[in-house]
N, C-alpha and C positions, 0 to 999 in steps of 0.2 A: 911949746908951752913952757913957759916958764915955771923952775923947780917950787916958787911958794903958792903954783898957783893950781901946785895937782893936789885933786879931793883927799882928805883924808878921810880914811874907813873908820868905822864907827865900830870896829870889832875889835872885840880885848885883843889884846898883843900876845897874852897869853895863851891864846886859844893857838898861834902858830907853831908855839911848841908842843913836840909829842913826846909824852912819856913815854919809859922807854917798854912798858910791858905794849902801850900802841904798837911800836913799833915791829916787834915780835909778831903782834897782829897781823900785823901789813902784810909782812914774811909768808905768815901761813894761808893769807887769803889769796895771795899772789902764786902759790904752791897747788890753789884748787881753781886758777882760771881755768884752765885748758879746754873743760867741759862747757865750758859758756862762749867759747869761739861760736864765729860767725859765717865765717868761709861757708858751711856744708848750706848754711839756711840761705844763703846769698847766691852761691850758686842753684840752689834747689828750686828759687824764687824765679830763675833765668830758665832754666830748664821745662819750668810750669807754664809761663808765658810760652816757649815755643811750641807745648807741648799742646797751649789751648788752640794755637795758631792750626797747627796740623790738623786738629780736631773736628774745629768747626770753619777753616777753609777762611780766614776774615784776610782781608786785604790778599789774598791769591793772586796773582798773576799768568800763571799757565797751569795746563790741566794736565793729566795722566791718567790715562784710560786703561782697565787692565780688565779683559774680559768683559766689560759691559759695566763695570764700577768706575767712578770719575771720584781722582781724587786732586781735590783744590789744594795748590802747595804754590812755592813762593821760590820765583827766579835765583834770587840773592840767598838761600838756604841749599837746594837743592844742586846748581847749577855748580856753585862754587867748590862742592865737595865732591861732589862726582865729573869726571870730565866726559864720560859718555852723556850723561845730561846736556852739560857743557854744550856739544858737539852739536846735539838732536836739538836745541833749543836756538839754535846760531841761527838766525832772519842772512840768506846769501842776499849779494847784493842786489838792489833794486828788486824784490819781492816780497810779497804781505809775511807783518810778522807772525813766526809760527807759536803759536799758544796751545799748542794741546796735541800729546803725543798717543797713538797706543800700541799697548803693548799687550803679550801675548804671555802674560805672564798669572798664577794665582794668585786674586788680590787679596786671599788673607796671608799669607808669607809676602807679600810686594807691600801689605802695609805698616811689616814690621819693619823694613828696610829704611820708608819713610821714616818711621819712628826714631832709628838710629840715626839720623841725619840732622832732626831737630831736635834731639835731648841726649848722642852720648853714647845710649845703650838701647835694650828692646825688653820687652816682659812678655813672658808667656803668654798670658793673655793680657789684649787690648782692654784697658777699660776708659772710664767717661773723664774726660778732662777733671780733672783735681778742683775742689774749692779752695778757691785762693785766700776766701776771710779770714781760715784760721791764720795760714800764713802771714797774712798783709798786719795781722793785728799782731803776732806775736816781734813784728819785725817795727813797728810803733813801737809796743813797749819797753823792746831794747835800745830803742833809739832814746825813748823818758828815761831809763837808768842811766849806771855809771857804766864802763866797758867792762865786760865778763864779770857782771858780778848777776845773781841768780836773780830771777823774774817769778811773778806769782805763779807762772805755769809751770817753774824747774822744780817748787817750793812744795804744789801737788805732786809734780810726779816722786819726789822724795821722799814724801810722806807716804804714797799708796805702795805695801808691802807686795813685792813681786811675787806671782805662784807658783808654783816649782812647777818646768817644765818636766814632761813626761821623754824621759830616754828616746824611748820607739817612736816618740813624734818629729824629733829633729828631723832637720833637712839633710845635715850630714853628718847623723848619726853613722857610726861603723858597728854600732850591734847587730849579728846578725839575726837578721826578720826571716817571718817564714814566706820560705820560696812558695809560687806559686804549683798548683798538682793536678792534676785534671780535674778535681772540683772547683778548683777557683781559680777559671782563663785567666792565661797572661792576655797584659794591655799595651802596649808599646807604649813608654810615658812619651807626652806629649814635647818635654822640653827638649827629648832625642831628638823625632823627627823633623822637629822644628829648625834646632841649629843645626842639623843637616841640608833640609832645601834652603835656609836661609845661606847658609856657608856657599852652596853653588848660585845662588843667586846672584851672591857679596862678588865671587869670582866674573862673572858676568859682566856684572858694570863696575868691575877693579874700583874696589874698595878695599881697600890692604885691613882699616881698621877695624872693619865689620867682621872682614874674614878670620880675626883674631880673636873678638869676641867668639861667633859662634866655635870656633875650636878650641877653646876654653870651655863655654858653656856644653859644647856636645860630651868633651871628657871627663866634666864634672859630675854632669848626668847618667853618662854610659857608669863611670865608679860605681856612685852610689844606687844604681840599676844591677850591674852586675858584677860587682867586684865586693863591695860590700854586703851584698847579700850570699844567703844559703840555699844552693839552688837542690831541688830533689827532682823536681818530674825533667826529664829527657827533653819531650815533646814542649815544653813552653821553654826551652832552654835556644830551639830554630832562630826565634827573634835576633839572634847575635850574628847569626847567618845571612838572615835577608839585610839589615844593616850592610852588610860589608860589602855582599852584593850591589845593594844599592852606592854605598860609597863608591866604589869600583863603576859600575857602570854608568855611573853620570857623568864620566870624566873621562874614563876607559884611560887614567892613568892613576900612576904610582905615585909614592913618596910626596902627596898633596898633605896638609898639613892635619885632613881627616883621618887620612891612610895612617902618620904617625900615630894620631892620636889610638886608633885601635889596636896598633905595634904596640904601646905603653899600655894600653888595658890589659891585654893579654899576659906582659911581663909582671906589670905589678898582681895580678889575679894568683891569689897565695894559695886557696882552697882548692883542696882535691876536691869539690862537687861536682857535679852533673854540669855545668857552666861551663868548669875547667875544660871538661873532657869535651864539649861542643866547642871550646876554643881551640882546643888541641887538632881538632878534626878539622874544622876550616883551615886552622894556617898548615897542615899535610895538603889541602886540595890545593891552596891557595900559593903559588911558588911565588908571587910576591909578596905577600902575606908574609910567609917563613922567613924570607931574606931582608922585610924589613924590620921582623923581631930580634934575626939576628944581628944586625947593622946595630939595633937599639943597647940590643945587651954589650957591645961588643964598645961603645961610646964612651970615654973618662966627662964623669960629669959628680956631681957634689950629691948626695943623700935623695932621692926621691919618694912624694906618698904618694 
């Protein structure tokens, strides 16, 4: 196209210069993107989709039986990240393809496993596939503005004065709460025993990434279960005990990345309470126990909570 034959804009010429207090502007708007990134909602959009998949079994391909529950899941998800899948799912040559495996495992810990496979992570408890409206529509709207700059939903929540959260209700609060006493039974929280069978599970069908989360998640729990709190009664202090047992005898080995993680509870456990001293007790029965807290304390390593 020749040069006298492109359109001219009908907008003042002026308007292309910015003053220089604009420009300042610019500066400080450009200083408060950060929070209007899109990364978390774009991924979180991917994560929902496989998370409906798993949910409600659409487009499945092979089944997974586990005690009497069939769970619909999808070749190209499963297969690919786990290679015992992999293995169990391979059609040998010249015979019908194999669509539906079972297993001998419990399907509420086998359907968190699932879970981590199609989204990442796993949540205590299983809930119902996520509505995706709010999402789909907040991910329009950002699409109608400009990039990172704030949407009528950032502009509510900006406006709605947050309430002050209560200390003793954080999740990892370190104040100490009152220990349990023989009026009010201990309960073994559920996120313990969870990334416990789910951790032997993960080892099972070698999943390195799974079995990292739940030894993360089991040590995060065990802390603020028994490290952070102020224990008094004796008797509800056992639960530290049957844990390690059970760590120990699902494996009948040492130094598994469980085993560390109860080595580290014990060192970091500061309080001389009734906890302490059931810790102190298990790792005297326990000769592996003792030598992996000593191996731990014994380690150069940088500041640890």
């Amino acid at each position: 196209m020749a040069q006298n034959n492109i359109p001219m804009s009908s907008i003042d010429p002026e308007l292309y210069f910015t003053p220089q207090t604009h420009i300042s502007d610019n500066f400080k708007e450009m200083d408060t993107e950060e929070p209007y990134a899109v990364d978390d909602l774009c991924t979180s959009s991917i994560r929902a989709s496989h998370y409906k998949l798993l949910w409600d079994g659409a487009y499945s391909d092979i089944s997974i039986v586990c005690r009497g529950r069939e769970f619909k899941v999808h070749r190209a998800i499963v297969c690919t990240q786990c290679e015992w899948f992999g293995e169990a799912f391979t059609t040998p040559p010249k015979k019908r393809t194999i669509r539906s495996v079972t297993l001998d495992e419990d399907p509420e810990v086998f359907q968190h496993l699932l879970e981590f496979l199609y989204t990442g992570t796993y949540t205590a408890q299983m809930t119902a596939a996520p509505d995706e409206a709010e999402r789909a529509k907040e991910i329009q709207d950002r699409l109608a503005a400009y990039p990172r700059c704030p949407i009528e939903k950032d502009t509510v929540k900006d406006s709605v004065p947050e309430r002050p959260v209560r200390r003793s209700n954080r999740l990892l609060s370190t104040t100490p709460a009152t220990a349990p006493t023989a009026n009010s039974p201990s309960s073994m929280p559920h996120e313990i025993l969870l990334a416990m069978h789910l951790f032997i599970m993960a080892q099972t069908y070698n999943i390195p990434a799974l079995q990292l989360l739940c030894q993360d998640r089991f040590y995060t729990a065990g802390k603020n279960r028994w490290v952070n709190r102020t224990w008094t009664d004796w008797e509800a202090t056992k639960e530290f005990e049957d844990v390690v047992l059970d760590v120990y005898g699902s494996t009948q080995e040492v130094n598994t990345p469980l085993w560390r993680a109860l080595c580290k509870l014990i060192c970091v456990k500061k309080d001389g309470d009734r906890m302490k001293e059931r810790m102190m007790v298990v790792k005297g029965e326990q000769v592996f126990l003792d030598e992996g807290v000593a191996k731990y304390m014994l380690e150069p390593r940088g500041n640890s909570r």
